[in-house]
C-alpha positions as CSV (number, residue, x, y, z in Angstrom):
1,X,-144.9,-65.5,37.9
2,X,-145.0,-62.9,35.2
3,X,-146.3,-59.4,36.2
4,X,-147.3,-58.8,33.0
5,X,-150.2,-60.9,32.1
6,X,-153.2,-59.5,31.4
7,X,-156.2,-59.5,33.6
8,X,-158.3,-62.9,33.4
9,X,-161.2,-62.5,30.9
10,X,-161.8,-65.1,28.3
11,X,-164.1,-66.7,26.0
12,X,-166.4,-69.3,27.5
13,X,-166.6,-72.8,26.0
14,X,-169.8,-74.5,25.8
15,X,-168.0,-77.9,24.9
16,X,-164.3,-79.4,24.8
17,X,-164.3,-82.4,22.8
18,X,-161.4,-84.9,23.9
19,X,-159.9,-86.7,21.2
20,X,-157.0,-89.5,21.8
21,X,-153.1,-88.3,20.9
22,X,-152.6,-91.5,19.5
23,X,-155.4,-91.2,16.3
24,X,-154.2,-88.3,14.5
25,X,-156.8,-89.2,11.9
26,X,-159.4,-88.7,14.8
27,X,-157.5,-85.1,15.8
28,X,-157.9,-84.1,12.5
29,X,-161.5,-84.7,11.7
30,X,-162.5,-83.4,15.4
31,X,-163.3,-79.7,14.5
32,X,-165.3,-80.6,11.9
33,X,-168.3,-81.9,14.4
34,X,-168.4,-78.1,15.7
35,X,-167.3,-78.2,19.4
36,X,-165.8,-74.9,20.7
37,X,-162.6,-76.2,21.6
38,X,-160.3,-79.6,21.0
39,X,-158.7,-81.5,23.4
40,X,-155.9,-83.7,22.5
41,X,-155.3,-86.6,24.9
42,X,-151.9,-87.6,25.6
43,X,-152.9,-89.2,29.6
44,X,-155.0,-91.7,29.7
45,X,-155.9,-91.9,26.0
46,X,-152.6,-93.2,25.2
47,X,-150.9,-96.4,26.2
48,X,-146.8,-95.5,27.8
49,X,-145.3,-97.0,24.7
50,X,-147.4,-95.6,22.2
51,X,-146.7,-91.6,23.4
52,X,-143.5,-90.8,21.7
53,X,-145.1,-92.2,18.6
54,X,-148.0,-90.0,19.5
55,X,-146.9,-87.0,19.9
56,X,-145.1,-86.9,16.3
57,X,-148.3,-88.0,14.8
58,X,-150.3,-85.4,16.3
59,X,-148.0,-82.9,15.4
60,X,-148.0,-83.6,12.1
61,X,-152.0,-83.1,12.0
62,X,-151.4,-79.9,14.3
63,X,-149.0,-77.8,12.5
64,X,-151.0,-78.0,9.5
65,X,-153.9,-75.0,11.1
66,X,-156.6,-76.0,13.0
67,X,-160.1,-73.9,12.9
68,X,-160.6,-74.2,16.8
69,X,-158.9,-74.0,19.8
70,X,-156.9,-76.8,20.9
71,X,-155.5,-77.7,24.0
72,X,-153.1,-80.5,24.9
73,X,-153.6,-82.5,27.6
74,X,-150.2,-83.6,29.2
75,X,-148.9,-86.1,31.2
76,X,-149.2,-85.4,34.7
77,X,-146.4,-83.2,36.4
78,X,-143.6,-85.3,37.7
79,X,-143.8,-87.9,34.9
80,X,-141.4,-89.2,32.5
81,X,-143.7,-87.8,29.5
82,X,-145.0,-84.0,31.2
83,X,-142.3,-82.1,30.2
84,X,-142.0,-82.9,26.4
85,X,-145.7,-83.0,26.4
86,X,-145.6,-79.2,27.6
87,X,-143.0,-78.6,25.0
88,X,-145.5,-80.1,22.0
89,X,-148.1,-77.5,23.2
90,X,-145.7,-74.6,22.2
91,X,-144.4,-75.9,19.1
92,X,-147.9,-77.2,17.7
93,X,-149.3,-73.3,19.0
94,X,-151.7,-74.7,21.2
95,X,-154.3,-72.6,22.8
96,X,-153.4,-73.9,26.3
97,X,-151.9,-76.8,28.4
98,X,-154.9,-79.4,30.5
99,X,-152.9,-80.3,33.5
100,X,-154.5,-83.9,34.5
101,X,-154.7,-84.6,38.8
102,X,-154.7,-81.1,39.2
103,X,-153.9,-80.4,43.0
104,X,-150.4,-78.7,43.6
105,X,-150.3,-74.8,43.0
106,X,-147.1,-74.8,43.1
107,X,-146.6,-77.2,40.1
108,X,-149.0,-75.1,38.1
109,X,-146.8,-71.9,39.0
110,X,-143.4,-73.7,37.9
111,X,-145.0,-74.9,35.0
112,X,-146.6,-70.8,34.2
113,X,-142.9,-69.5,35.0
114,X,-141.2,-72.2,32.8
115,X,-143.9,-70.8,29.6
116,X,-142.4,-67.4,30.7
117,X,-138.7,-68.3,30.6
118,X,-138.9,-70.1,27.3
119,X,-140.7,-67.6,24.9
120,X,-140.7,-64.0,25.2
121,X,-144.0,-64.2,23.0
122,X,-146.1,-66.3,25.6
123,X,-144.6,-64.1,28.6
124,X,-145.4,-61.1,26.8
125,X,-149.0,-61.9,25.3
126,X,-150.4,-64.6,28.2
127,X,-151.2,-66.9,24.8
128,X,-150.5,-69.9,26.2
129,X,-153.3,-70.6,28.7
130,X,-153.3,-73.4,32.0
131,X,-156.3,-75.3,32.7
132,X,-156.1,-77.4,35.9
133,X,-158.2,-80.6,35.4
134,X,-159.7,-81.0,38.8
135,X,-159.8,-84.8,39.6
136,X,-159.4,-85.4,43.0
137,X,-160.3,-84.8,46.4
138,X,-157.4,-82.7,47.1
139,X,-158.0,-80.6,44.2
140,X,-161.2,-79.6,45.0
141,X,-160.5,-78.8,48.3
142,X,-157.7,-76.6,46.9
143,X,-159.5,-75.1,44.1
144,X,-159.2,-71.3,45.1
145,X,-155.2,-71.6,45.1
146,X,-154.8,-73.5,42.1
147,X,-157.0,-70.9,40.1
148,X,-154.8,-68.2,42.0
149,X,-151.2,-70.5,40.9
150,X,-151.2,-68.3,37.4
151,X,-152.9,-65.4,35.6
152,X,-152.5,-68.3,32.4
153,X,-155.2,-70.1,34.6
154,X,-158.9,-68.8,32.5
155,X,-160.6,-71.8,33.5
156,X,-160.3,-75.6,35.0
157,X,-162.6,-78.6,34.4
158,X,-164.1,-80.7,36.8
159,X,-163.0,-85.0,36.1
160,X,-165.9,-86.6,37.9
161,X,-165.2,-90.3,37.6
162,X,-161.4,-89.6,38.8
163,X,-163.0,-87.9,41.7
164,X,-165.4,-90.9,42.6
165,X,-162.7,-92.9,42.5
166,X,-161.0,-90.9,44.6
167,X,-163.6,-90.6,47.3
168,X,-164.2,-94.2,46.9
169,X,-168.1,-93.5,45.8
170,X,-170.1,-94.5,43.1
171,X,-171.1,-92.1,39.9
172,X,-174.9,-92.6,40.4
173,X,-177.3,-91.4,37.8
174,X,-179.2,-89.0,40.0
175,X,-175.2,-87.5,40.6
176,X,-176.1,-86.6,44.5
177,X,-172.4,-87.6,45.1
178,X,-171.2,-84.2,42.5
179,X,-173.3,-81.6,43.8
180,X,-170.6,-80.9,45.9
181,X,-167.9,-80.8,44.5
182,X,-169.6,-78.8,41.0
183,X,-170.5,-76.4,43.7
184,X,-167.0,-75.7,45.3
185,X,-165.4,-75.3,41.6
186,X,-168.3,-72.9,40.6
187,X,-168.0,-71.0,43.5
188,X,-164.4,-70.7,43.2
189,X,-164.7,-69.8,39.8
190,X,-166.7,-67.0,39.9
191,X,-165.0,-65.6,42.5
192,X,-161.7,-66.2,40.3
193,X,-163.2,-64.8,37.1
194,X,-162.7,-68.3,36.4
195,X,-165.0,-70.3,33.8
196,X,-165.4,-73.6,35.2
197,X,-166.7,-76.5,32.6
198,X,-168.5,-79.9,33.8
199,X,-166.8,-83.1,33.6
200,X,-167.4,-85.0,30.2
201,X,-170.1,-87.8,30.4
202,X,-169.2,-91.4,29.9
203,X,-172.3,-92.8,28.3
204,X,-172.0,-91.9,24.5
205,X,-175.6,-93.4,23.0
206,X,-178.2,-92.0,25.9
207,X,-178.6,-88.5,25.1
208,X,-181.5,-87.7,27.3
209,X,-179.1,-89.3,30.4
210,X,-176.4,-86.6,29.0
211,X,-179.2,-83.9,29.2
212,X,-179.9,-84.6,32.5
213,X,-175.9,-84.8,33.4
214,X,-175.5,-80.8,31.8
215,X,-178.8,-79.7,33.7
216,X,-177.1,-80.6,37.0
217,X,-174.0,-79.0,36.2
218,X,-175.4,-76.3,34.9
219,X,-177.7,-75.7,37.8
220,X,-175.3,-75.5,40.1
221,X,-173.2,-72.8,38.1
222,X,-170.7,-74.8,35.7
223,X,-171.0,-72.9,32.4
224,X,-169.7,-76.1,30.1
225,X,-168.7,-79.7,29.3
226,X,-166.6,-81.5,28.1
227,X,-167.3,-84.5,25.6
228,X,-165.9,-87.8,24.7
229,X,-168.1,-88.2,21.4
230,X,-169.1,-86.3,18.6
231,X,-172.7,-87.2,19.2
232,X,-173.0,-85.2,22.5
233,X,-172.5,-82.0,21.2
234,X,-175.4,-81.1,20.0
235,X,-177.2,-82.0,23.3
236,X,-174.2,-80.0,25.5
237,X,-174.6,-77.2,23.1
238,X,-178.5,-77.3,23.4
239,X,-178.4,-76.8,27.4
240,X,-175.6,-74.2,27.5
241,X,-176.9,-72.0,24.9
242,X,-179.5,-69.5,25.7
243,X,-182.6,-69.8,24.0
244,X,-184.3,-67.3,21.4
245,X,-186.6,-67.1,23.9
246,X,-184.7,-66.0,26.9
247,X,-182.8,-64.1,24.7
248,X,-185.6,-61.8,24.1
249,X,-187.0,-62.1,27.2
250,X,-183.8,-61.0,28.9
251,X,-183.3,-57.9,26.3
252,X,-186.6,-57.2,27.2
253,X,-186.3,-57.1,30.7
254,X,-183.3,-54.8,30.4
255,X,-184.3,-52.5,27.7
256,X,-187.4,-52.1,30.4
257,X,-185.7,-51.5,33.3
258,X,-182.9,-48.9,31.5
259,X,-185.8,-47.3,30.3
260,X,-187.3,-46.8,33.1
261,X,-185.0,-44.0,34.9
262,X,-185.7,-46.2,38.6
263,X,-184.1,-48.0,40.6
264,X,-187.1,-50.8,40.5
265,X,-189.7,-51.6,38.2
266,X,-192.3,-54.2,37.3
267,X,-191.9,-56.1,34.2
268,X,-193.9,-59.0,32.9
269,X,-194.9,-59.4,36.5
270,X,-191.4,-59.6,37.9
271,X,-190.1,-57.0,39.6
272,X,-186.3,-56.4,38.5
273,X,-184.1,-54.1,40.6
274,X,-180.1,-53.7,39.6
275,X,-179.4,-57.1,40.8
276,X,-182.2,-58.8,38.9
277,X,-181.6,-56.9,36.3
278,X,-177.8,-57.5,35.8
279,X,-178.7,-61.4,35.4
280,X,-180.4,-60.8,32.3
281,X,-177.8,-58.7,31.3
282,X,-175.1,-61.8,32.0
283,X,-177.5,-63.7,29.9
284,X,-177.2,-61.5,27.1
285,X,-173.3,-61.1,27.2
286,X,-172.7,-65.1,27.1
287,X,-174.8,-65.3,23.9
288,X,-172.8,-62.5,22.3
């Protein structure tokens, strides 16, 4: 892997909006519903005959300028279609390459040295980023080496319906069967320097169900989600965006505590010490 890369630190995403490869009239109307990122599907969006087609179509749209990032998500590695799909990504200047089933460092390391050997740009600049899509069992239970496979890797997203299917469960409304594995990739994350971003909610009309779906992500330290309709990204946006109100509580709270020349003080009856303290202060960086 390149040595040159530059330390892990990028820009979180409240919301990836997955579009299908196959509707480039779809690809280029998604920005305009204000996620933070695009995803163009060329997996399971797209039936085996229809990808060739696909890919021209969505290049077309792509070359044209897009006014968010957008990543492509490829074929899985070892397919007939992965290794022109990766090649799109660097024509069409994608943001970064979604790697479906994610669960084989090694294939995500071939894949960051292969972006090295074929553009001194990317090898120079990192510009291409990796995001492992984190679908199966085996993936989650390797999450620390696959977000150590590359220094392209700035975060992976979490595929829960692959990974019910996987474990041979049932995706549940109260989403007991998730806590687990959300926790492991958040965990991992973190101590990657990592953003890890929920798995996209299949029901596209029940907004208070999809409320409920980013809470429990959210609460057990994903920062994201990814979406499968327009219509849920006002509600995904709404849960992973600080409020006014937390916003000035937090500035508050630190503006108190710098002020206050100790290593402990009380605030609005909480009593914030440089731990405490540097929560608010996290708070206050992801709104920025």
């Amino acid at each position: 892997m390149s040595a040159s890369l530059p330390p892990r630190h990028a820009i979180e995403f409240r919301s990836m909006l997955f579009v299908p490869g196959d509707r480039p009239d779809r690809v280029a109307r998604a920005a305009q519903y204000g996620p933070d990122a695009v995803v163009v599907d060329f997996e399971d969006a797209v039936r085996p005959e229809q990808k060739l087609a696909a890919r021209r179509g969505a290049a077309d749209v792509l070359r044209k300028g897009y006014s968010v990032p957008f990543y492509i998500r490829v074929n899985a590695p070892g397919s007939d279609w992965y290794w022109d799909d990766v090649q799109l990504a660097v024509d069409v200047c994608a943001a970064g390459i979604m790697v479906p089933k994610a669960e084989d460092a090694t294939a995500l390391a071939e894949l960051s040295d292969h972006l090295d050997r074929m553009d001194t740009r990317l090898a120079q600049a990192g510009s291409l980023e990796i995001v492992p899509l984190i679908e199966t069992a085996r993936g989650v239970a390797r999450i620390l080496d696959i977000l150590a496979a590359s220094a392209r890797i700035h975060r992976c997203m979490f595929g829960a319906y692959d990974y019910v299917r996987d474990m041979q469960l049932e995706r549940t409304a109260e989403g007991m069967e998730l806590i687990y594995p959300r926790s492991a990739l958040a965990v991992a994350g973190r101590a990657s320097n990592c953003q890890t971003i929920d798995s996209p909610f299949a029901i596209v009309n029940d907004q208070s169900s999809l409320k409920l779906d980013c809470l429990a992500g959210k609460r057990t330290g994903l920062t994201g989600k990814g979406a499968i309709h327009p219509n849920q990204i006002p509600t995904i946006h709404e849960v992973f965006t600080p409020s006014e109100s937390q916003i000035a509580a937090a500035r508050r709270m630190v503006e108190a505590f710098d002020a206050s020349g100790t290593g402990a003080v009380l605030v609005d009856g909480e009593m914030l010490d440089k731990a405490t303290v540097d929560h608010y202060r996290n708070l206050l960086t992801r709104q920025r």
